[in-house]
One Martini backbone bead per residue (centre of mass of N, CA, C, O) as a GRO file, in nm:
protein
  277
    1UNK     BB    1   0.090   0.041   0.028
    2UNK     BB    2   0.083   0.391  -0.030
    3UNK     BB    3   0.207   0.630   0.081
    4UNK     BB    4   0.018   0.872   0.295
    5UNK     BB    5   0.093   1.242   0.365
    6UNK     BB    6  -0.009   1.528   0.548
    7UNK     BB    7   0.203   1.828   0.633
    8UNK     BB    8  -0.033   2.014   0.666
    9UNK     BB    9  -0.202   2.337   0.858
   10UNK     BB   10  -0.500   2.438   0.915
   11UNK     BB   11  -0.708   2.670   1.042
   12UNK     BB   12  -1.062   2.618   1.058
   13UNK     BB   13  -1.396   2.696   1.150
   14UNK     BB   14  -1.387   2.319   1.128
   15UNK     BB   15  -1.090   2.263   1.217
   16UNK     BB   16  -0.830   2.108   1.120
   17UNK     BB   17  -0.618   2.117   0.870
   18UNK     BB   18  -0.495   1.836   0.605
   19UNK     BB   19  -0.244   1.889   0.367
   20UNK     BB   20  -0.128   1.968   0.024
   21UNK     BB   21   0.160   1.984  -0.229
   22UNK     BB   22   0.201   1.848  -0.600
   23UNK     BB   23   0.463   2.006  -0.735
   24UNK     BB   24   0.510   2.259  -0.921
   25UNK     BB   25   0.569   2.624  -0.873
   26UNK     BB   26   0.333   2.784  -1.081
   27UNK     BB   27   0.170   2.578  -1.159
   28UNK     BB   28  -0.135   2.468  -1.237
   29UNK     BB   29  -0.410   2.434  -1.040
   30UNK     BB   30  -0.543   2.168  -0.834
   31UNK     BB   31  -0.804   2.047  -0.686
   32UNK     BB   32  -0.912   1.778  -0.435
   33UNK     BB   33  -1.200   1.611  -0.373
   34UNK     BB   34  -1.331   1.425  -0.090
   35UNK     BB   35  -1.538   1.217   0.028
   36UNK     BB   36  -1.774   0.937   0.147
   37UNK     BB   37  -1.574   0.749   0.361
   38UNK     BB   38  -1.302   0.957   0.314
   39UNK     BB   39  -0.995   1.077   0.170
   40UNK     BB   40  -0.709   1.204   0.031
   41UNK     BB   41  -0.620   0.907  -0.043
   42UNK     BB   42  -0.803   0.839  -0.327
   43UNK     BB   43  -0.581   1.037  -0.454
   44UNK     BB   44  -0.303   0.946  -0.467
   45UNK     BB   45  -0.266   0.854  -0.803
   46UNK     BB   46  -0.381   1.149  -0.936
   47UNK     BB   47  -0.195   1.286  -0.802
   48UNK     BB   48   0.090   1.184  -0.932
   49UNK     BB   49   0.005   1.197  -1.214
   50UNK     BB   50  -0.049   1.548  -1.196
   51UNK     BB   51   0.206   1.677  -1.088
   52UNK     BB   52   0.401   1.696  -1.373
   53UNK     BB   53   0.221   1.964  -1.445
   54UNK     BB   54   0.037   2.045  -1.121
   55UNK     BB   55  -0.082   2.165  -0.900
   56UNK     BB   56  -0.165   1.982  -0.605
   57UNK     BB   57  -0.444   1.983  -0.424
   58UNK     BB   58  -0.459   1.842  -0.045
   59UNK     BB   59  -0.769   1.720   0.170
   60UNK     BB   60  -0.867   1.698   0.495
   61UNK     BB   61  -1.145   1.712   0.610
   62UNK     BB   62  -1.344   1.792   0.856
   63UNK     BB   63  -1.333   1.455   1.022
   64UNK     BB   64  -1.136   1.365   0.824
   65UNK     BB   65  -0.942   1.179   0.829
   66UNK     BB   66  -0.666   1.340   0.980
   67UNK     BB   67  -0.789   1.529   1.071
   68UNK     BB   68  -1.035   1.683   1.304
   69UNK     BB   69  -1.165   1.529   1.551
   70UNK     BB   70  -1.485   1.634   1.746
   71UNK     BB   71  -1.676   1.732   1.941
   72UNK     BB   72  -1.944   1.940   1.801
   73UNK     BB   73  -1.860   1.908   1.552
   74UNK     BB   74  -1.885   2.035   1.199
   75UNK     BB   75  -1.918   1.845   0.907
   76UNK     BB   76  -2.113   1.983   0.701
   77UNK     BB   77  -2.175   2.089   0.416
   78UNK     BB   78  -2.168   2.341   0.481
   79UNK     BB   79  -1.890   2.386   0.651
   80UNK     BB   80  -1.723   2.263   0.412
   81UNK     BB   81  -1.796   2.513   0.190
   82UNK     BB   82  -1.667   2.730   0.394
   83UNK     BB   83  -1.382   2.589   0.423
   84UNK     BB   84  -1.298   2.565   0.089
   85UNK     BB   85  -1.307   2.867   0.058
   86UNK     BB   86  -1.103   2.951   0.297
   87UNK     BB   87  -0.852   2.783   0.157
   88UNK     BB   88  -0.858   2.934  -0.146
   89UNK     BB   89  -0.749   3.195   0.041
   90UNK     BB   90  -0.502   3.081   0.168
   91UNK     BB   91  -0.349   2.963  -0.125
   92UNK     BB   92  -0.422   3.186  -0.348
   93UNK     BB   93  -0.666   3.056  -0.495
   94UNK     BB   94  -0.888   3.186  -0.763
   95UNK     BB   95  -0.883   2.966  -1.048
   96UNK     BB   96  -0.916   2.657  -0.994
   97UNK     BB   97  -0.912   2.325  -1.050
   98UNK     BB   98  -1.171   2.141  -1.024
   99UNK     BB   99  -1.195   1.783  -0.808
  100UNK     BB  100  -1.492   1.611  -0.742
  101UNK     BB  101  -1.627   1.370  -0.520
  102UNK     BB  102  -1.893   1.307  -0.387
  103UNK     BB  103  -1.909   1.486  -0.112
  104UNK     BB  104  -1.740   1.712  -0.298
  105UNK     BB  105  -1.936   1.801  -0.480
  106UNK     BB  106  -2.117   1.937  -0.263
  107UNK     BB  107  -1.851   2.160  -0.193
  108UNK     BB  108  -1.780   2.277  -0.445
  109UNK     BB  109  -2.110   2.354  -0.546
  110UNK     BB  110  -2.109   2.554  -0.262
  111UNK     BB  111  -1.867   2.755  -0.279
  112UNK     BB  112  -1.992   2.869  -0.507
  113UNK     BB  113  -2.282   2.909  -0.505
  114UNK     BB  114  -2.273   3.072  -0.183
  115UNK     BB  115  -1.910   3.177  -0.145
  116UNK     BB  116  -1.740   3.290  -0.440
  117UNK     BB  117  -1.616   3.040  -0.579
  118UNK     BB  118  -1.352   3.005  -0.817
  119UNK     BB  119  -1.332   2.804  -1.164
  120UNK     BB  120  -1.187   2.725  -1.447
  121UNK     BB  121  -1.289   2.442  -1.369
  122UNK     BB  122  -1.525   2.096  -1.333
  123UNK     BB  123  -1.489   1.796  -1.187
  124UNK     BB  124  -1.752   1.539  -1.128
  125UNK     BB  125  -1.755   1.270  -0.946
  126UNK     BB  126  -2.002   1.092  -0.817
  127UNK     BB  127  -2.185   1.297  -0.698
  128UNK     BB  128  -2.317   1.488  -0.440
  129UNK     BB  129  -2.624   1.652  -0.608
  130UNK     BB  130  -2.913   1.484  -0.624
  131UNK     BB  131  -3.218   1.380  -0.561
  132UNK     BB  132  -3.205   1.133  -0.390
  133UNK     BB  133  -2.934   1.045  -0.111
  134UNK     BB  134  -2.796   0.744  -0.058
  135UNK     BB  135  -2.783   0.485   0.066
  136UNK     BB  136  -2.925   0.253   0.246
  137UNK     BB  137  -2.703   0.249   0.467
  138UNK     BB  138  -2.701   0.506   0.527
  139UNK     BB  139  -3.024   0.564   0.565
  140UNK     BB  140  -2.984   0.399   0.815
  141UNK     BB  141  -2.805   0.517   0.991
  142UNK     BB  142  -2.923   0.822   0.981
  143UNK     BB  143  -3.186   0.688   1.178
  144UNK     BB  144  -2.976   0.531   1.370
  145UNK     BB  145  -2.755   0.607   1.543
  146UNK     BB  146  -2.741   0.563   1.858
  147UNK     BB  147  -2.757   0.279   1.797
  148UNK     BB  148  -2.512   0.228   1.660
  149UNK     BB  149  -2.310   0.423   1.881
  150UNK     BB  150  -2.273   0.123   2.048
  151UNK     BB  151  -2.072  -0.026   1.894
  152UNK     BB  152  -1.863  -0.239   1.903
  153UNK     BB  153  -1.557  -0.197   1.776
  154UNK     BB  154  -1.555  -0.477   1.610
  155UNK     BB  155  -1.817  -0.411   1.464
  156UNK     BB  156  -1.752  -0.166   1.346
  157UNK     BB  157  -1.569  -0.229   1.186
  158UNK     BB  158  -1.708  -0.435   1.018
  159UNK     BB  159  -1.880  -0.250   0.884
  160UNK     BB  160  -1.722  -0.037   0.750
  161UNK     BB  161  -1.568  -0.240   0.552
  162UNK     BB  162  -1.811  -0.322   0.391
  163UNK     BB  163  -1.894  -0.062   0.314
  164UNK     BB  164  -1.649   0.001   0.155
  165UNK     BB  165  -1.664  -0.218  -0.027
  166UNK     BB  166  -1.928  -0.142  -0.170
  167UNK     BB  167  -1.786   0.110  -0.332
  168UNK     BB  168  -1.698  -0.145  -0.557
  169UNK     BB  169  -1.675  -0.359  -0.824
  170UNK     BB  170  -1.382  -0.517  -0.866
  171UNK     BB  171  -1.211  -0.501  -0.586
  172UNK     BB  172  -1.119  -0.465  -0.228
  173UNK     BB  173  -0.869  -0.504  -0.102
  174UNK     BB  174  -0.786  -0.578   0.261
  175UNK     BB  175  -0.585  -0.331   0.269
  176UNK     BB  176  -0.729  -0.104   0.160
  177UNK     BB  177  -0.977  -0.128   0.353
  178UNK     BB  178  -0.836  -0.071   0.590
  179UNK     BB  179  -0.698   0.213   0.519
  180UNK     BB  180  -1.013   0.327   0.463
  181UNK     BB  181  -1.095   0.247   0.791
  182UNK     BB  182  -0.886   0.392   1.011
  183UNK     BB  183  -1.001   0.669   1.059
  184UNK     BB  184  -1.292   0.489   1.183
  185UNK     BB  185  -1.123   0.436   1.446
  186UNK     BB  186  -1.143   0.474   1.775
  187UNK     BB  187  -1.159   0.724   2.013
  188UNK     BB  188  -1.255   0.942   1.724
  189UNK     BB  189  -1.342   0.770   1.483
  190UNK     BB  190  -1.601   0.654   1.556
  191UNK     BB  191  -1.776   0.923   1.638
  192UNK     BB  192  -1.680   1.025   1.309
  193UNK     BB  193  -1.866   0.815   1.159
  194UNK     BB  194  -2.151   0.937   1.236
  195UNK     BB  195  -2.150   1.251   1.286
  196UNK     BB  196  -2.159   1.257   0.948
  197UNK     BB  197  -2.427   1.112   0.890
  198UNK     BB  198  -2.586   1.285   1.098
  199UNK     BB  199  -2.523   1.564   0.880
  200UNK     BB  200  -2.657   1.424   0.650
  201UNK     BB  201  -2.828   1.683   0.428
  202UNK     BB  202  -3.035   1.729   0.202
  203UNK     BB  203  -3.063   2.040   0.222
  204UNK     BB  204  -2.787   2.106   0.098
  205UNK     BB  205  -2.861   2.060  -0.187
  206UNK     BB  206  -3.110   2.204  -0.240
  207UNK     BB  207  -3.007   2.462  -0.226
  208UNK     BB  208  -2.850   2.423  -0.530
  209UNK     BB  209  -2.995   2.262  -0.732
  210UNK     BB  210  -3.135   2.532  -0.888
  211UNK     BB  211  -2.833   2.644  -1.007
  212UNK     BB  212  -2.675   2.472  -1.245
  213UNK     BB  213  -2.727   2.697  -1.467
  214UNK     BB  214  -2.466   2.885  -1.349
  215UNK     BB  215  -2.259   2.709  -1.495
  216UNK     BB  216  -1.977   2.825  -1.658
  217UNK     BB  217  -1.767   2.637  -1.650
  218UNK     BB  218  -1.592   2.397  -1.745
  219UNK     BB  219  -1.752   2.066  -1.715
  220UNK     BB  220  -1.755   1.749  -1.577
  221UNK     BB  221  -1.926   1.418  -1.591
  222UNK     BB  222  -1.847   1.160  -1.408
  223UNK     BB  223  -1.889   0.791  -1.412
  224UNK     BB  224  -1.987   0.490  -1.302
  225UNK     BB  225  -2.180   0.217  -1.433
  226UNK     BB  226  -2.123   0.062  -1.129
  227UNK     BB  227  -2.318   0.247  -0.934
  228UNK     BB  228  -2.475   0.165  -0.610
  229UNK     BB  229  -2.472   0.465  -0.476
  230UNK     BB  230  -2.491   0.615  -0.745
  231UNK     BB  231  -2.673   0.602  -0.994
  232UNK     BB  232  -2.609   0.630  -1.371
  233UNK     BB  233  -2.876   0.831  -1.384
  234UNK     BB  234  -2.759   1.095  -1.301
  235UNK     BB  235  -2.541   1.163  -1.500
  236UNK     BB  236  -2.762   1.271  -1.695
  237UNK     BB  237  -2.919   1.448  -1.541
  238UNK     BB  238  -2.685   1.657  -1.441
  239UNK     BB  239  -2.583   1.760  -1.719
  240UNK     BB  240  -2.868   1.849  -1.821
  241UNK     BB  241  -2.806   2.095  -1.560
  242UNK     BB  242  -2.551   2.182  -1.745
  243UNK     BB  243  -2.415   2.377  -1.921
  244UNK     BB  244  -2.207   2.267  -2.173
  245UNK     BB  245  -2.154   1.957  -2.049
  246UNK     BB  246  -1.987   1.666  -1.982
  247UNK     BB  247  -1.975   1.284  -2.037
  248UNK     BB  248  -1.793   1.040  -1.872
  249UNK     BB  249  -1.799   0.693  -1.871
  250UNK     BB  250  -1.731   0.418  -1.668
  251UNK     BB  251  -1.669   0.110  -1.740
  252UNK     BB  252  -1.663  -0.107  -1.471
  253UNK     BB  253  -1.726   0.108  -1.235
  254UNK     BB  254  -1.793   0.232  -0.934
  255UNK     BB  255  -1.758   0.465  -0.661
  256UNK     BB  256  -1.490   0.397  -0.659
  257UNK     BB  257  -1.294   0.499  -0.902
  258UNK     BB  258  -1.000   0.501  -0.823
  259UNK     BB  259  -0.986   0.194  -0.779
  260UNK     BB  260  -1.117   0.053  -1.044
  261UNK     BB  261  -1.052   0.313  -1.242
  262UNK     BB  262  -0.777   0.478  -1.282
  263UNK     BB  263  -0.670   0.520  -1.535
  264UNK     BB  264  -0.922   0.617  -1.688
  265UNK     BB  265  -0.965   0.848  -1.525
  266UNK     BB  266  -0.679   0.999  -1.562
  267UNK     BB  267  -0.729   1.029  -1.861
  268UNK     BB  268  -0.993   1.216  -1.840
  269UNK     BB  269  -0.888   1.415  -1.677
  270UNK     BB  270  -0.665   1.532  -1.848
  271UNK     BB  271  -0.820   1.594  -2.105
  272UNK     BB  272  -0.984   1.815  -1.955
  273UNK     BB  273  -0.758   1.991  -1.835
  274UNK     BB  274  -0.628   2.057  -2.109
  275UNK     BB  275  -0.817   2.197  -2.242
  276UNK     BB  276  -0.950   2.436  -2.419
  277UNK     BB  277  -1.193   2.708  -2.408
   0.00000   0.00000   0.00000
């Protein structure tokens, strides 16, 4: 399993944040944004293979992956979608390529349209952008929180792990699995995996959901065509939702794309990124 360390540090609205940035100084920049329950380890792959072109921005949301997580944190879509203009002030880019997965997506254009963050251009993965969202294991956890709340350790691991494991369609291996399900482990994991479901509210999508029509900068929206956690019938429904975006599906990926069909991803990411206005 590749090694993956953030080694910077932001104080943001909601709680520290752990960052980092990969390739040369003045190249065209490019942030990553992760999903759930997911961190910039996802992007590892993604990122190191933009960097030698681009600038590459990756972050670990609060409450995610390394950052902190901590009682009474606010780790809404709301408040993550304020840390990420936070972020893009804090790192001094005006106007980045955004790519961002599940619910990154929906920070990220919660981020543009409600607090004037711009992009030179914006790709979305799988994202949660469109009602209703959330797969069945999401929303009977999020209908009985404080009943999951009280797992034994033990079985909260094998919980985290199937769940995690459900959102490939190609298999993801044992190591793989573990790396991914190991911020949701111990005593901040634990509680931090429940916290994030617990406010995970569709009415932050429907809140800009009317809006993708506002979306000017040229958008991709990629989806794997074998995603069980938001099918690929939305992928369809939200390209027509905003003006002149592309369209491109990867055969044969679950929700976890980066994962089933790295290449592919990044073979479309680079050449979205690519091209000319």
């Amino acid at each position: 399993m590749q090694e993956w360390e953030l080694g910077r540090v932001h104080r943001s609205s909601a709680g520290d944040v752990r960052w980092d940035v990969l390739g040369e100084e003045g190249a065209e920049p490019v942030v990553l944004l992760h999903g759930t329950p997911f961190s910039s380890f996802v992007w590892r792959g993604v990122a190191r293979a933009l960097a030698p072109h681009y600038r590459v921005h990756v972050w670990d949301m609060p409450g995610y992956g390394t950052s902190e997580k901590c009682d009474g944190q606010d780790v809404s879509l709301a408040a993550q979608g304020r840390v990420f203009a936070e972020l893009l002030e804090h790192w001094g880019l005006e106007r980045p390529a955004v790519v961002a997965h599940d619910f990154g997506g929906a920070v990220a254009l919660r981020a543009h349209l409600l607090h004037g963050a711009e992009y030179e251009r914006l790709a979305v993965v799988d994202p949660v952008a469109l009602a209703p969202w959330g797969s069945p294991f999401f929303r009977l956890v999020g209908e009985n929180v404080p009943v999951f709340e009280q797992l034994p350790p033990a079985m909260h691991r094998a919980l985290v792990r199937e769940y995690i494991r459900s959102a490939g369609h190609r298999g993801l291996d044992d190591p793989l699995v573990d790396a991914l399900a190991e911020p949701w482990l111990g005593e901040h994991g634990q509680p931090a995996f429940y916290r994030q479901i617990a406010q995970a509210d569709q009415r932050f999508t429907d809140e800009v959901q009317g809006s993708y029509d506002r979306l000017r900068m040229p958008t991709l929206v990629c989806w794997g065509t074998e995603d069980t956690w938001i099918p690929v019938g939305k992928a369809h429904e939200l390209a027509g939702l905003i003006p002149g975006s592309e369209l491109r599906l990867i055969p044969g990926a679950g929700h976890l794309v980066q994962e089933d069909a790295p290449a592919e991803l990044t073979a479309a990411l680079f050449a979205f990124l690519q091209q000319a206005d």
